[in-house]
LOVOZA-731252 format. One record per atom (N, C-alpha, C, O): residue in one letter; x, y, z. Coordinates in steps of 0.2 Angstrom, whole numbers, plus 5000, padded with zeros to 4 digits. Layout:
<nodes>
AXYZ/...
</nodes>
This chain:
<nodes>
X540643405430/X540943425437/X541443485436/X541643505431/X541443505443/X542143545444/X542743555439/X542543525434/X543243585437/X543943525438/X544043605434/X543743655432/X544843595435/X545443645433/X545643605430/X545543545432/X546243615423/X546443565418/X546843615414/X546743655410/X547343575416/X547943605410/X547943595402/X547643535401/X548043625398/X547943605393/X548643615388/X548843585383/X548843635391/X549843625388/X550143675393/X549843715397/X551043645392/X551343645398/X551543715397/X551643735391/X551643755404/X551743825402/X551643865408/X551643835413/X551443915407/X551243975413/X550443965417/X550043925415/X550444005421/X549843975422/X549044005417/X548443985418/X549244035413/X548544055409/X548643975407/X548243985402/X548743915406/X548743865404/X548143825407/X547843795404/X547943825415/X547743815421/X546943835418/X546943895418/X546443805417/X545843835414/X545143795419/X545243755423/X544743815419/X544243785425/X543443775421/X543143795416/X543343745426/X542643725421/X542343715425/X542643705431/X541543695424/X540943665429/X540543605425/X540043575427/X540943585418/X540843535414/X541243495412/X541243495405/X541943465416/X542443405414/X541943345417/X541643345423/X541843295411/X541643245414/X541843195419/X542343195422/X541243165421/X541243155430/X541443065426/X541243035422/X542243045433/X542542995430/X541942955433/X541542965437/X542042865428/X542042825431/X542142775434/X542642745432/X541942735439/X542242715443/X542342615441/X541942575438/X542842595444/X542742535440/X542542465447/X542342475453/X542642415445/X542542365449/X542942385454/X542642395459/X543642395454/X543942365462/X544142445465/X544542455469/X543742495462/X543742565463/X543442605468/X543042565472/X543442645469/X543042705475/X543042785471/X543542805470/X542542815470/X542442865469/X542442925473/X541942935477/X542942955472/X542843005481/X542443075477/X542643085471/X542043105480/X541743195481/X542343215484/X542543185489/X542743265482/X543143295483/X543143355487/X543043405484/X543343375495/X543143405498/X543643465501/X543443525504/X544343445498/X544743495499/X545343455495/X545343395496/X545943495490/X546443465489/X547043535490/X546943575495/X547443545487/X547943575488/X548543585484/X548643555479/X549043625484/X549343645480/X550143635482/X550443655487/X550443595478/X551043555479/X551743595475/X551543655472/X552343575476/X552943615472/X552843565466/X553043595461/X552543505466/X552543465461/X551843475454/X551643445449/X551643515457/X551243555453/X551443585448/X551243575442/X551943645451/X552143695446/X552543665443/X552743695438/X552843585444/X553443545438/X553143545432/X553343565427/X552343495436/X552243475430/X551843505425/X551743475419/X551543585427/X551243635424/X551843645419/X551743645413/X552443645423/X552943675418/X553043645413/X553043675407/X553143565413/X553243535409/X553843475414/X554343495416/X553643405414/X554243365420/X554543345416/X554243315411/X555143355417/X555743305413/X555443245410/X555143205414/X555743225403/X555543175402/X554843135402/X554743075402/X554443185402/X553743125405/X553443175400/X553543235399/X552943125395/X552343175392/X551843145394/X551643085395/X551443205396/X550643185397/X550243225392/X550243285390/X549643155391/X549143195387/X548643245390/X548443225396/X548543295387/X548043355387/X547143325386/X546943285382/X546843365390/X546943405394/X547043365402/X547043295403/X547143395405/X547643345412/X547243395418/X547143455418/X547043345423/X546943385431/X547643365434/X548043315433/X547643445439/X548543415441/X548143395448/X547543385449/X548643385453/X548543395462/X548643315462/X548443275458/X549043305467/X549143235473/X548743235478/X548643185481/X548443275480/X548043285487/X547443275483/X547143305479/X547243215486/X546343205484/X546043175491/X546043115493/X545743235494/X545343225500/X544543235501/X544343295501/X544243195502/X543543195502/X543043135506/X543143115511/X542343115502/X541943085506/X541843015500/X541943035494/X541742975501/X541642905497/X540842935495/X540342955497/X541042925488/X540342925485/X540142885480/X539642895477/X540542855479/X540342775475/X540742715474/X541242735470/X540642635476/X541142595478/X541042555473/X540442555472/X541542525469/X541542475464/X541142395468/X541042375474/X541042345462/X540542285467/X541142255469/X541042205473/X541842265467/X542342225469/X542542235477/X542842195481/X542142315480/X542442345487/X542142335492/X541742365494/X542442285496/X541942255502/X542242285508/X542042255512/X542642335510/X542842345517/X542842435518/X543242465522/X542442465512/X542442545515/X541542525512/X541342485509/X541342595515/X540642635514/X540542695512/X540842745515/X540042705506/X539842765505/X539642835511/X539142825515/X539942885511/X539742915514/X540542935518/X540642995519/X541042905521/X541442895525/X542042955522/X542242985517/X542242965528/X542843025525/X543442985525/X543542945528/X543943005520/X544642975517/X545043005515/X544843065516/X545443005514/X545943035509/X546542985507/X546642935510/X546843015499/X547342945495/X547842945495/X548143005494/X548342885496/X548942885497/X549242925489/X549142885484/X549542975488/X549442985482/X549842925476/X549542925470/X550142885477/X550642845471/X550242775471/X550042735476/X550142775465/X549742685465/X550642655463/X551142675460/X550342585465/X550942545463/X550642475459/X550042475458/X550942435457/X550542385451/X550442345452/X549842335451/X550942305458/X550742265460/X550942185456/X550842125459/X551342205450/X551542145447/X552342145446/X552642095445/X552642215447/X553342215447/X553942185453/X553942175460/X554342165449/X555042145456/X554742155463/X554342135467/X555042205461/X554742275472/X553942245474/X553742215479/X553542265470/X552942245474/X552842185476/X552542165481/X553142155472/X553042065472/X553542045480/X553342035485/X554142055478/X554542025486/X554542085488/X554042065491/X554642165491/X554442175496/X553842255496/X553842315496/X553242195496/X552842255495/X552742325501/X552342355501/X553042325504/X553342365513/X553542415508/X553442465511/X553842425501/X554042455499/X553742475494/X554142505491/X553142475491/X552942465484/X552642545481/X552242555477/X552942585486/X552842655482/X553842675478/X554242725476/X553842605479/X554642605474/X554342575468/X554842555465/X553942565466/X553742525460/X553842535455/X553542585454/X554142495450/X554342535443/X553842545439/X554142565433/X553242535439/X552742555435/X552242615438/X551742635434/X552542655446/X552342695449/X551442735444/X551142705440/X551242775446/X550942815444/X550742875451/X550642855456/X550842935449/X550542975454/X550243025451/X550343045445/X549543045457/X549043065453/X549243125451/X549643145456/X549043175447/X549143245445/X549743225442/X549943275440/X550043195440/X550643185435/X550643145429/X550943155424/X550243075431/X550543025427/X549643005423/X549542995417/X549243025428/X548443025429/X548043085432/X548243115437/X547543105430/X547143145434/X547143155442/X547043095445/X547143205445/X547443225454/X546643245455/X546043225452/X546743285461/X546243305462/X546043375464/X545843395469/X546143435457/X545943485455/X545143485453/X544943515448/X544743445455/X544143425453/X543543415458/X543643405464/X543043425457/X542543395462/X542543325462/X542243305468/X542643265457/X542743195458/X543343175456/X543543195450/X543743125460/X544243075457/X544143005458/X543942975463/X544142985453/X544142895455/X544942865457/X545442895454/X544842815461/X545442805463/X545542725466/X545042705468/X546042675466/X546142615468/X546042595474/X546442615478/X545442555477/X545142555485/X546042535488/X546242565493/X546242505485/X546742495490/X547442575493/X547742585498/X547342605489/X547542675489/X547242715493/X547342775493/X546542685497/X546142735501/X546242745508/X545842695510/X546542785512/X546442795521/X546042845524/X546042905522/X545742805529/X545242845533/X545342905537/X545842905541/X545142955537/X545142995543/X544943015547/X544343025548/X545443035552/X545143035559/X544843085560/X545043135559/X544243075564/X543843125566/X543943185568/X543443225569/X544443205569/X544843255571/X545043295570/X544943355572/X545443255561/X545743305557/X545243335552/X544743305551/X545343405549/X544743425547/X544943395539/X545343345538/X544543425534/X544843385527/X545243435524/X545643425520/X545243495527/X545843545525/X546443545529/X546943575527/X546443515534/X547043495538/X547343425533/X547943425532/X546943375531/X547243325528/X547443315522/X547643265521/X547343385517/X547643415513/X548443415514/X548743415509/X548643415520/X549343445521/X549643375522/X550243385523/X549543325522/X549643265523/X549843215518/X550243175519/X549543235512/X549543165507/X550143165504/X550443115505/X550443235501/X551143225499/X551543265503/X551943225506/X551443325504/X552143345507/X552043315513/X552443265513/X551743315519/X551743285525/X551943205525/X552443185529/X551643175521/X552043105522/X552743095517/X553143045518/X552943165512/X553743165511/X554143175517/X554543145519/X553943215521/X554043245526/X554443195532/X554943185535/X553543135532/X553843095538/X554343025534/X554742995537/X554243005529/X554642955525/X555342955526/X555842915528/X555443015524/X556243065525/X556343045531/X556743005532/X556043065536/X556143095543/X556543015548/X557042985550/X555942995547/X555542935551/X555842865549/X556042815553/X555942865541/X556242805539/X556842795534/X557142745533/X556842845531/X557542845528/X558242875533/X558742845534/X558042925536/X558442965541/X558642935547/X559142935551/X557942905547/X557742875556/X558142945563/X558442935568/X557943005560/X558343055565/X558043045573/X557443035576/X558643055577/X558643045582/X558643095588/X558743155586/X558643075594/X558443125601/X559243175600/X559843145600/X559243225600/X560243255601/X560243275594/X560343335594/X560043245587/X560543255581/X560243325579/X559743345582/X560443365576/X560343415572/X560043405567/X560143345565/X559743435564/X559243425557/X559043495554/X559043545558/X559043485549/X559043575544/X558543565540/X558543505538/X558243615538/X558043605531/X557943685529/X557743735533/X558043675524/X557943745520/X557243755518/X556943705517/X556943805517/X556343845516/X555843785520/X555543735518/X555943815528/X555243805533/X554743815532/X554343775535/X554543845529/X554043885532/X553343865525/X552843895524/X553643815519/X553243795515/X552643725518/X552443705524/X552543705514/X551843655518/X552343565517/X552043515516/X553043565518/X553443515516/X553743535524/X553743505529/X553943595524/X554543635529/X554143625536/X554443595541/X553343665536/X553143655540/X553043585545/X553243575551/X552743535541/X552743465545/X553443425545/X553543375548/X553943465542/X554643425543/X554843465550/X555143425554/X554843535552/X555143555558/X554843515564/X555043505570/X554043505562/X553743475568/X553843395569/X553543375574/X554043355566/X554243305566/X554843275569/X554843235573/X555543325566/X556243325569/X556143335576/X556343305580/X555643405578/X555743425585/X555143355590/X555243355596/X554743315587/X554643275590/X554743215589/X554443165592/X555343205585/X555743165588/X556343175592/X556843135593/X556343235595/X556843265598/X557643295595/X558143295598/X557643315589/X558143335586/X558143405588/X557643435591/X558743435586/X558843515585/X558643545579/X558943525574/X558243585579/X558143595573/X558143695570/X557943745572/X558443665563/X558543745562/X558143745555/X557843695552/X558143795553/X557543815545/X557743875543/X557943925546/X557643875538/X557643955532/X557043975533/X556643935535/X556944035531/X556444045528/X556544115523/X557144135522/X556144155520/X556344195515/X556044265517/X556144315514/X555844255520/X555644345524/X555644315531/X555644255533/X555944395536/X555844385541/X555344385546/X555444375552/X554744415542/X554144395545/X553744325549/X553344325553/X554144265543/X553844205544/X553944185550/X553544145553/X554944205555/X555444175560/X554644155566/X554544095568/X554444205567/X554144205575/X553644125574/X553644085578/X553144125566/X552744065566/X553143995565/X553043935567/X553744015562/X554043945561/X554443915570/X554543855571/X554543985574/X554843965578/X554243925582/X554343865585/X553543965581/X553143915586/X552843835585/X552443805588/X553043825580/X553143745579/X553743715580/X553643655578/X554343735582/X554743715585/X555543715581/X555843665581/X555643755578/X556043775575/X556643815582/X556543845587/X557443785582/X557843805587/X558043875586/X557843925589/X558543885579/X558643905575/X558443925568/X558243885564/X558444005566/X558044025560/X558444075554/X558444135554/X558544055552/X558944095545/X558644115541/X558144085539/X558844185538/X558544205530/X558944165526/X559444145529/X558844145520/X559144135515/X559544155510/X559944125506/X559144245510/X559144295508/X559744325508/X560244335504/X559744345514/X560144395518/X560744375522/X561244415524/X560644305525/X561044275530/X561744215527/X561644165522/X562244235531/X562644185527/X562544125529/X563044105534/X562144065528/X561844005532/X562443965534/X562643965540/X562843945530/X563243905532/X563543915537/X563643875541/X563843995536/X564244015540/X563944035549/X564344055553/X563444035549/X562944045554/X562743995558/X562444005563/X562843925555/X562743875556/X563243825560/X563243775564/X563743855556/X564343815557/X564743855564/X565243835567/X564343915566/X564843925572/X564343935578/X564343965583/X563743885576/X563143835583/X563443775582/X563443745587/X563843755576/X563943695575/X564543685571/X564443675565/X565143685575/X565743675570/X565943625568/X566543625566/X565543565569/X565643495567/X565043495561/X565143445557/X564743525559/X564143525556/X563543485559/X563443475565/X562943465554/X562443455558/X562243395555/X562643385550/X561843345557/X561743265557/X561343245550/X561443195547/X561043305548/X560443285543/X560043355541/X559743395544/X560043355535/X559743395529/X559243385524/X559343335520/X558843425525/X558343405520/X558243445515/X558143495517/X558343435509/X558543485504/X558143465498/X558343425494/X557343515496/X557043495492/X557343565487/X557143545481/X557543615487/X557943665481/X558243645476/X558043665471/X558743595476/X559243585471/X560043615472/X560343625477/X560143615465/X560743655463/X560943715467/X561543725467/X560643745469/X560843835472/X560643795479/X561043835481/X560543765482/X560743755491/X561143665489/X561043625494/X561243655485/X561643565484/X562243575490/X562243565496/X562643615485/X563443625487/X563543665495/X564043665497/X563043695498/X562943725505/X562843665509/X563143635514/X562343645506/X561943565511/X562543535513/X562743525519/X563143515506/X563443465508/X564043485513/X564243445517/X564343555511/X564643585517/X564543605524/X564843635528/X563943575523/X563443595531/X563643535536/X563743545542/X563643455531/X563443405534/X564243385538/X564843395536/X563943345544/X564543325547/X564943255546/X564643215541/X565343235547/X565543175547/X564843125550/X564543125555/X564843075542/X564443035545/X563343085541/X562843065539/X563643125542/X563043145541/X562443105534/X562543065530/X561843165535/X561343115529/X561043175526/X561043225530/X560943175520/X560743225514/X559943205512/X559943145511/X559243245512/X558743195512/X558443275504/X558343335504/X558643205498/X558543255493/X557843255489/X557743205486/X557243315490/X556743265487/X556343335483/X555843355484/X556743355478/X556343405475/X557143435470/X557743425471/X556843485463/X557243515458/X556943555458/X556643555452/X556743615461/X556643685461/X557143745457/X557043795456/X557643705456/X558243765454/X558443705450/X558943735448/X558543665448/X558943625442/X558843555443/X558543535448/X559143505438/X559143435440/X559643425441/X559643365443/X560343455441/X560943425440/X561543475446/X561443535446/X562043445450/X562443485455/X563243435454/X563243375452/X563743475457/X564343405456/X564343415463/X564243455468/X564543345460/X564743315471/X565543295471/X565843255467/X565743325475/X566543305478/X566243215478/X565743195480/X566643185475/X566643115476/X567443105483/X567443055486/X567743135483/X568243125488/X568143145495/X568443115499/X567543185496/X567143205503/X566643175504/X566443165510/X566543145499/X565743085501/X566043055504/X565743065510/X566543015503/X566542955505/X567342985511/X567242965517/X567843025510/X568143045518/X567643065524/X567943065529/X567243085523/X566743095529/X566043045528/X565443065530/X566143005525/X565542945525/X565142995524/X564943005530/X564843025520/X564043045518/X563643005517/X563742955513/X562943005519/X562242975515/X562143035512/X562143095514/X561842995504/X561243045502/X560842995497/X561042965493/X560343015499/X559842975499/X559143005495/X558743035499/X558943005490/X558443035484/X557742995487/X557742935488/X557343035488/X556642995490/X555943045489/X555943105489/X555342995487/X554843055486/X554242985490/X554242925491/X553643035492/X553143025495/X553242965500/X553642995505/X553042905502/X553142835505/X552442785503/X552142775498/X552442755509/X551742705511/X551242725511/X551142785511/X550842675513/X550242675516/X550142685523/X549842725526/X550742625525/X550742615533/X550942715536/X550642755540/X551442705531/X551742795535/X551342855534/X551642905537/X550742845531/X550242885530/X549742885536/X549542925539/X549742825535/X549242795542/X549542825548/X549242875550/X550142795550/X550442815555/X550642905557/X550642935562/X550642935551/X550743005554/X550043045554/X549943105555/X549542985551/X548943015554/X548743025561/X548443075564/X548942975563/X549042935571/X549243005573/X548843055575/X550043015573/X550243065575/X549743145576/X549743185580/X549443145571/X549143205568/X548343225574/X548243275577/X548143165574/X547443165578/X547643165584/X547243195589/X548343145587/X548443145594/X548643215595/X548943235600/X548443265589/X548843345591/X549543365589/X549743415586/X549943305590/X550743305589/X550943355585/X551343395586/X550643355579/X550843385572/X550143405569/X549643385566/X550243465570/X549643525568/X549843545562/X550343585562/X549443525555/X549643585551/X549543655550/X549043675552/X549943695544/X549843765544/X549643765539/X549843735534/X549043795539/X548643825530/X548643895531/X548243935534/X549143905526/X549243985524/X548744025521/X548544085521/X548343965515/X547844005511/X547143955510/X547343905507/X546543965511/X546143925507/X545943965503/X545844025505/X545743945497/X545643985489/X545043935486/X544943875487/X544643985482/X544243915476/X544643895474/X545243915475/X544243825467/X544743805466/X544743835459/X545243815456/X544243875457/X544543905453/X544843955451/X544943985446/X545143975458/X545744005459/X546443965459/X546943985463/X546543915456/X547143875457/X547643905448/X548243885446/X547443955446/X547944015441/X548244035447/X548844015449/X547944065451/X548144145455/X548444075462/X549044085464/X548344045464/X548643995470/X549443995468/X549944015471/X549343945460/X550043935459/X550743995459/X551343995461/X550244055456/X550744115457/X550844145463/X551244185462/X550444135469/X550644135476/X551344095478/X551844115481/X551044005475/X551543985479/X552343985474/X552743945476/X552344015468/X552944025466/X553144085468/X553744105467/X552644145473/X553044215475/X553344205481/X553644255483/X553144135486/X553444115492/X552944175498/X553044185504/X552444205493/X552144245498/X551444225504/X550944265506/X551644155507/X551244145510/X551744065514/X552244035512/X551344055520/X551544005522/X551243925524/X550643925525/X551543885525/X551143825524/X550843785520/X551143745516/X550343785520/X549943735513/X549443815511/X549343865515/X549243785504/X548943835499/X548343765499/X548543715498/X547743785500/X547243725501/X546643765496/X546643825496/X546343725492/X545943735486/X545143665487/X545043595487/X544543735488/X543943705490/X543443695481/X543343755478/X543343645479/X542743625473/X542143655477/X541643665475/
</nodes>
């Protein structure tokens, strides 16, 4: 088959492509999907890089987004059909741990987690095999390069949003670099749920598209002094921030938030480590709260959202996928916006 496959951790000459990676197998309580469109994550260029503490054997397909058509069901699989269009919750869970066992509502907290393109084979491939219970349908609506935008950043996006944050009609909400395939469905989510909402972006070309997804307020990153531009729309600060950078926007975010406010921290693009005033946390009651991907249900549900129009995503580039060398160094030059979507 298909497939793109890192072979050690490094730059992207590491990124190699083929038209002969063996085609997986699929097991009893399994589903085979044809791969019809996947896509290019920040969590990619991690683990291209090399992820903290985790070793993975060589050779490796990367990608979390594995979207396509059911092309082969284990004898265990009795409630999908060959032939059906899908896409996968990206995190399998075990299913025998603490979390799974008493609150499985929660079981992409599972301490034996797996996600794919990191821990297991993604889908940089024309085939992934995958666990039937990790499979949701889509709706006829969405196209399979729209639900690309969906499996990881789109559903970090509404996790954050929707169930950690739970943001509301009035509050304020920020997030830094809009205009990425995380940024994009998080401004459109805050604004329908009625927040104010402001965004970075890093050239000024992107302001007019992110404005049209509902963006209130638009800042360079670059150029603009944020906080300080921020802070005189809003001299109390703002309700809630989403901060997938790290270290070089940490110590702004927190100065940003108001009494009371929430930190939604889901990415290390600039580092793993920031110091936190422990004397300000807790005088102006801060949350901050670390979370990555979600559910099932909440995938489902921002499907819902998705088919009903609400939340349109943006695809900035569709590329082969043997062009996922040349994708990752797109999306590490920030020269494009939205999702970077890759066709086997």
């Amino acid at each position: 088959m298909k497939a793109v496959f890192l072979t050690q951790h490094g730059g992207t000459e590491n990124l190699q492509y083929t038209t002969d990676f063996p085609i997986p197998e699929c097991g009893a309580d399994d589903i085979r999907i044809a791969i019809k469109a996947t896509s290019v994550n920040r969590a990619d260029t991690v683990v291209r890089n090399g992820y903290p503490g985790l070793s993975i054997p060589m050779p490796h397909i990367l990608g979390g987004d594995i979207v396509g058509i059911i092309d082969h069901i284990g004898e265990n699989v009795t409630n999908y059909s060959v032939g059906e269009r899908v896409m996968v919750l990206p995190i399998i869970s075990c299913g025998n741990c603490p979390i799974c066992i008493n609150k499985p509502e929660e079981n992409h907290l599972c301490f034996n987690w797996q996600y794919f393109g990191m821990h297991i084979h993604g889908g940089y491939a024309e085939f992934c095999t995958v666990p039937a219970k990790n499979v949701v349908r889509i709706p006829d609506s969405i196209s399979f390069e729209e639900a690309t935008c969906f499996g990881v950043a789109g559903l970090t996006a509404y996790h954050a949003l929707y169930t950690v944050a739970k943001i509301k009609k009035g509050e304020v909400f920020m997030i830094w670099g809009g205009s990425g395939g995380l940024g994009t469905i998080a401004v459109q989510l805050a604004k329908a749920a009625g927040a104010i909402v402001i965004a970075t972006v890093g050239n000024d070309t992107k302001k007019q598209a992110i404005q049209s997804l509902g963006a209130d307020y638009i800042f360079n990153h670059y150029t603009d002094d944020v906080p300080a531009e921020v802070k005189k729309l809003f001299p109390y600060g703002v309700n809630c921030i989403m901060d997938y950078v790290g270290p070089a926007t940490f110590p702004k975010s927190f100065d940003m938030l108001q009494k009371g406010g929430r930190m939604l921290l889901c990415g290390i693009l600039t580092g793993r480590e920031s110091m936190l005033n422990i004397h300000q946390t807790y005088l102006r009651h801060l949350s901050i709260h670390g979370l990555y991907l979600g559910t099932k249900r909440e995938l489902e549900e921002l499907l819902a959202l998705a088919s009903e129009k609400s939340i349109k995503p943006l695809i900035g580039k569709t590329m082969d996928l043997s062009q996922a060398a040349e994708a990752h160094e797109l999306m590490v030059s920030g020269g494009y916006m939205g999702k970077i979507v890759l066709i086997p």
